[in-house]
matplotlib code that plots the C-alpha trace (Angstrom):
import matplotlib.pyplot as plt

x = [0.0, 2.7, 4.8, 1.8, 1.4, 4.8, 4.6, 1.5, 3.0, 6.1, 4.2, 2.2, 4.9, 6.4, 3.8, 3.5, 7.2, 7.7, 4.2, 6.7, 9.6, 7.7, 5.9, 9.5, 11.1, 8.4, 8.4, 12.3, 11.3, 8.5, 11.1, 13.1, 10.4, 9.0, 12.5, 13.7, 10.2, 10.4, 13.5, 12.9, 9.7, 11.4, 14.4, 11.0, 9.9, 13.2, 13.4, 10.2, 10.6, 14.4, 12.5, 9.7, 12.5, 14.3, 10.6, 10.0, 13.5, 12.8, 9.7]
y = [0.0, 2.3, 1.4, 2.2, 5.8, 6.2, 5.3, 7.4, 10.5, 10.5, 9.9, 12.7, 15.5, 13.6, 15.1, 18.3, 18.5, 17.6, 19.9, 22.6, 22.0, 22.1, 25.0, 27.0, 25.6, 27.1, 30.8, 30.6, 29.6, 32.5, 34.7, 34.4, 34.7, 37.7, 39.6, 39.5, 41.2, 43.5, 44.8, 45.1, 47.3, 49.0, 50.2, 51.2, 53.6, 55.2, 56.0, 57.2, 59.7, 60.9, 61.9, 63.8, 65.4, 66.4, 67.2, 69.5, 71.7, 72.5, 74.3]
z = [0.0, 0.9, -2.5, -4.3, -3.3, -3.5, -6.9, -7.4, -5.9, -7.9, -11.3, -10.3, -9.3, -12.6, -14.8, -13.3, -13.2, -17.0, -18.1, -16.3, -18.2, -21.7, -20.3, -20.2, -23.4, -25.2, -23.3, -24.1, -28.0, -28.2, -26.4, -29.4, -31.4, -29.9, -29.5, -33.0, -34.0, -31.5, -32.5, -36.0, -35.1, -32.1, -35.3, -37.4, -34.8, -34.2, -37.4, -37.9, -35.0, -36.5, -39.9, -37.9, -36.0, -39.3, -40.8, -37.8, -38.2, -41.9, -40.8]

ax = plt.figure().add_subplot(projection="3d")
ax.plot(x, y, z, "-o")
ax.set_aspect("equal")
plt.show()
């Protein structure tokens, strides 16, 4: 009786243990995801706000 809920308990902190682990591979993988589009809109925005600067001094 006693092997049995041992065996129980570990399979079940197994599960939630493993459903963890998948849980942060894929926030690291949509971290990569994320950041690499981030930056390429984060440069589209700079560069919008240096040609309204420039667009503002011509005035």
């Amino acid at each position: 009786m006693l092997t049995q809920s041992l065996i129980i308990t570990l399979l079940g902190m197994g599960g939630v243990f493993f459903f963890l682990f998948l849980m942060v591979c894929s926030m690291h993988v949509l971290q990569g995801i994320v950041c690499t589009r981030q930056k390429e809109i984060l440069d589209k925005i700079a560069l919008a706000i240096i040609i309204a600067q420039n667009n503002r001094f011509k005035k």
